[in-house]
N, C-alpha and C positions, 0 to 999 in steps of 0.2 A: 547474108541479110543482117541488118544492126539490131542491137539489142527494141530498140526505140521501133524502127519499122514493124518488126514481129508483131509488138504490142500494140501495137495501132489495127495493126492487120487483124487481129481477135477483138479488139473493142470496134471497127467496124464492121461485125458478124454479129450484132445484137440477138439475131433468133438463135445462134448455137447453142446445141445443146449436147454435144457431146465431142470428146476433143482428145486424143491421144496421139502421146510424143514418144516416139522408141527411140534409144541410142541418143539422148538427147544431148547437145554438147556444143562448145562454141560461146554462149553466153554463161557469163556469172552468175546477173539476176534477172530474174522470169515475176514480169508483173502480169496477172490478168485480171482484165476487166471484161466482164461476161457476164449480166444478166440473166438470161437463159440457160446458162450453163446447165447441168444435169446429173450427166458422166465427167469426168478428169481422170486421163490415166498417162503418168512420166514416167521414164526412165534413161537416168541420166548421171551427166557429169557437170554441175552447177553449184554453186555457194550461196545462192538465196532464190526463195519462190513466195511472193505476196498474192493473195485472194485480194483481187478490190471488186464490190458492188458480185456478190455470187452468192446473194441468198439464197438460191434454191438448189447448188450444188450438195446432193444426196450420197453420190459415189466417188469414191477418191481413193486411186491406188497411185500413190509415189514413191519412189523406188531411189536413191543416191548410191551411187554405182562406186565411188572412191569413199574415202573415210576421210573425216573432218579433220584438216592437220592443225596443228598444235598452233598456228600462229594465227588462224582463220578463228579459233577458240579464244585467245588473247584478245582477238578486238569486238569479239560478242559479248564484255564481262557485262556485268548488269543488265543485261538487255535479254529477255526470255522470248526465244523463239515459237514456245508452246502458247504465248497468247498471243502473238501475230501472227501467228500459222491458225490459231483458230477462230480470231475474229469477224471472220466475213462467212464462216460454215455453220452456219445460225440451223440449219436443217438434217445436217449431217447425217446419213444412215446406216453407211457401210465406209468403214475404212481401212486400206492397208500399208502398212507401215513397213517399208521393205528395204535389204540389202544394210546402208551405214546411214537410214535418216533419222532414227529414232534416237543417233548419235548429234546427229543434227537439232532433233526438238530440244533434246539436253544441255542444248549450251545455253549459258546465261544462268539467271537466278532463277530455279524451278520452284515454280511454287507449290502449294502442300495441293491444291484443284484449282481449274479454271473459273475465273471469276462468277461464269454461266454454268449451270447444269446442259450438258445436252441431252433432252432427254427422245430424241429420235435415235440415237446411236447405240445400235443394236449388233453390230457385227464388227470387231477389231481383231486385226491379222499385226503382230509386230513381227521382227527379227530383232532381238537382244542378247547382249552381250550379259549375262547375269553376272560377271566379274566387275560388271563397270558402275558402281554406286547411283551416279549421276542417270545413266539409262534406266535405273529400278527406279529410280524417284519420278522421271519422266511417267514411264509407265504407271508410275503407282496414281501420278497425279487423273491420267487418262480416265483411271478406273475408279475413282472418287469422284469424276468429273459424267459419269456414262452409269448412271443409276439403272437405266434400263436395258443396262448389255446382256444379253442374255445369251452368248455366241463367241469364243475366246480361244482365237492361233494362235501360238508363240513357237517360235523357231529361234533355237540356241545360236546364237553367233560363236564362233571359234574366238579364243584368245590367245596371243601369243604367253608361251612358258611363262615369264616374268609375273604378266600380270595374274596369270591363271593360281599363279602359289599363295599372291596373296588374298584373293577372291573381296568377297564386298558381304557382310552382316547387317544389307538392310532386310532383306524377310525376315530374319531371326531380331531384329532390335524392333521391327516391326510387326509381331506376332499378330497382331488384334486390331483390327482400322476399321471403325465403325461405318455401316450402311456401305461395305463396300462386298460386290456379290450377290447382293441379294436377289437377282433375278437372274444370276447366270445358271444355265443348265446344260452345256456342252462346250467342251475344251479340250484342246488337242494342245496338246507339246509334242516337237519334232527336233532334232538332231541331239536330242541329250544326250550328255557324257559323264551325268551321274555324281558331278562334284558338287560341293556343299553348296555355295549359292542356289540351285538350280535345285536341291532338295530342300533347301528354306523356305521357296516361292512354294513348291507341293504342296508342303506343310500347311501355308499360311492358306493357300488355295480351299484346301478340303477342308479346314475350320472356320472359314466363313465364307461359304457358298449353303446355305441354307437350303434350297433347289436343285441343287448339282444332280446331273441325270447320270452322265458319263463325262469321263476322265479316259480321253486316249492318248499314250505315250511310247514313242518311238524313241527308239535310244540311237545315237549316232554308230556306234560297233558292238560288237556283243562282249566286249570287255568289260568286267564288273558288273553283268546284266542282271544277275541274282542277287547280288549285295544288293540294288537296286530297289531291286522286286522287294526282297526284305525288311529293307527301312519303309517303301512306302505300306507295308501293312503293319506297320505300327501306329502311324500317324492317325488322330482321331479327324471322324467327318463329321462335319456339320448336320449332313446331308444321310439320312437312314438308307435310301433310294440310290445312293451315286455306287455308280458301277466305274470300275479302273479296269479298262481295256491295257494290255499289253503287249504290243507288237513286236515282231525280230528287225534287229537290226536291217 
């Protein structure tokens, strides 16, 4: 089926309301047009996915299954995929952020939040690479942008050696980000490895989370799991109440 037929095929489904794509692959770009929409859940292998007319799309789990190559990044300079991806999610509720797409929202000029507040968006799931500067900016924008999140996955992305040495000092340059947290109270980080980006987000995490209930954190091996343990009880909380669950590898 062509790019063009598919998309005609979902914009004449005006009552849809719920719409999931496994194994997705074959097309580059995925436009939908859906009124009704509801649910959206992809996973896939694609280079672009535009929302048109899906105002009342609530749930959104997207998932990019390969990692953005270096030349597909070259011709997205200027052009921020974090406000075309969120222009038409005016209702937004729940969203996940999975696999290499948050490498995705990161291409282009990220800007510091979205032009909008969302403020229905209350539950965000990413995969990040904490090594990768551009992806902590992306995120960081999310969560300047999602005043009312009160609900926060993050899943460590592996990095190859290279980049992993020389890691990224935006939590650490960024210690203090006003109104950002303030109603989050449950957080889970999973595959940690315990390197320094990954304890600058902690850091920045427990000093402004005002609300913070629990803090649960899964280490990727049990290698360095006490050094771990040890830094994070130093770090000061915002939060009198937040409790730090620590799970075995």
């Amino acid at each position: 089926m062509r790019e063009d037929a598919f998309e005609n095929l979902i914009a004449w489904c005006p009552l849809l309301e719920r719409l999931t794509l496994m194994n997705f692959e074959g097309f580059s770009h995925l436009k939908l047009k859906a009124p009704n929409l509801q649910f959206f859940d992809i996973g896939g292998d694609f280079e672009d996915v535009t929302f048109v007319d899906t105002k009342v799309l609530s749930i959104v789990s997207i998932g990019l299954y390969i990692s953005v190559e270096s030349d597909f990044s070259a011709r997205q300079k200027g052009t921020s995929n974090l406000l075309k991806f969120f222009s038409c999610l005016h209702h937004i509720q729940r969203l996940e952020v999975q696999s290499y797409f948050l490498k995705y929202l990161a291409l282009g000029n990220v800007p510091a939040r979205l032009p909008v507040k969302y403020l229905e968006l209350n539950y965000l799931s990413m995969r990040i690479n904490f090594n990768d500067t551009k992806e902590n900016k992306a995120a960081c924008c999310l969560f300047r942008s999602s005043p009312n999140l009160t609900e926060l996955e993050m899943l460590a992305l592996p990095d190859d050696e290279s980049n992993a040495r020389l890691g990224s000092k935006f939590w650490e340059e960024n210690n203090h980000i006003e109104s950002v947290f303030q109603n989050l109270r449950v957080v889970r980080l999973a595959d940690i490895a315990g390197i320094r980006p990954e304890l600058d987000f902690m850091k920045f995490l427990l000093a402004n989370a005002p609300v913070l209930e629990k803090l649960t954190i899964k280490p990727a091996s049990v290698d360095g799991e006490f050094g771990l343990l040890k830094e994070l009880l130093r770090y000061r909380r915002a939060s009198v109440q937040a409790e730090v669950i620590y799970l075995d590898a």
